[in-house]
N, C-alpha and C positions, 0 to 999 in steps of 0.2 A: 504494500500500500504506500511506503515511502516514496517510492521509484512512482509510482503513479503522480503522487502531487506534484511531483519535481515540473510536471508539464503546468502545471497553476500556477499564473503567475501573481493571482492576490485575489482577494475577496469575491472580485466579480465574476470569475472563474467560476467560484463555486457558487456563485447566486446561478449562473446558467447551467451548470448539471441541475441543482435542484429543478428550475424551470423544466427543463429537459426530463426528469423523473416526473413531474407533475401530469406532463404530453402522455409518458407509457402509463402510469395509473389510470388516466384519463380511455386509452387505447385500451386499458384490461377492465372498465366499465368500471373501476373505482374513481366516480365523480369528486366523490366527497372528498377522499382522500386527496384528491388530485389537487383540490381546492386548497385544503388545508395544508397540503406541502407548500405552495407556494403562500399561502398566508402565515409560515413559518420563514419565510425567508429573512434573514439579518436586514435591516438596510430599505424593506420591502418600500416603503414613505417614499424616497427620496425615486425608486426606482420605475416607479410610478407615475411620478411626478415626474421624470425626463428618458423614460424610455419606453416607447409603444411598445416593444413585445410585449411585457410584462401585462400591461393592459387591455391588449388582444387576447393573450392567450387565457388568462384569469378569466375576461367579458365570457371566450368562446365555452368556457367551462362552467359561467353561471349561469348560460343561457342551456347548456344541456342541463345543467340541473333544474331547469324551470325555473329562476330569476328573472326572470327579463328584465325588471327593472334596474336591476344591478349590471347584468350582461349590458345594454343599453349605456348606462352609464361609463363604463370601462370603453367597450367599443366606443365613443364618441372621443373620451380621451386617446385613444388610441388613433386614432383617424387625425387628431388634431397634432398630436406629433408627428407622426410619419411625413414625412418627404415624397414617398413613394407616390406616383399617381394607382398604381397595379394594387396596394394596398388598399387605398383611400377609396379605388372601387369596390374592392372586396367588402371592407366597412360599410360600403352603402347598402350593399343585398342583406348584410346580416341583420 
């Protein structure tokens, strides 16, 4: 497990595995879980607040849980960071 960190190269690193574990719980139908990993994340505030994945992919997870009004709210933050026009479409259908 040493050898594995050595590729980390700081905190944000492991904010994106976690993210990343949240996508497979999500994929193995544990929503909730998927949820709550990523509302464990260190840092989650600030990540939020200046990175649309995080708010994408949280939105995409509380709309499979039947939130919409949470999903909704994340997705719009989400849309409002991105740069992407391909993203900012996508945010539109959801």
């Amino acid at each position: 497990m040493k050898d594995f960190m050595f590729f980390f190269r700081g905190p944000e690193d492991l904010q994106l595995v976690r993210l990343n574990r949240s996508v497979v719980l999500a994929q193995m139908g544990r929503i909730r879980d998927a949820i709550d990993a990523i509302l464990d994340i260190q840092g989650l505030d600030g990540l939020l607040e200046n990175h649309y994945i995080y708010n994408a992919v949280l939105g995409s997870l509380y709309g499979g849980a039947g939130d919409i009004k949470e999903a909704r709210q994340l997705l719009e933050k989400a849309y409002d960071l991105t740069s992407s026009l391909a993203e900012k479409k996508g945010y539109s259908k959801k």
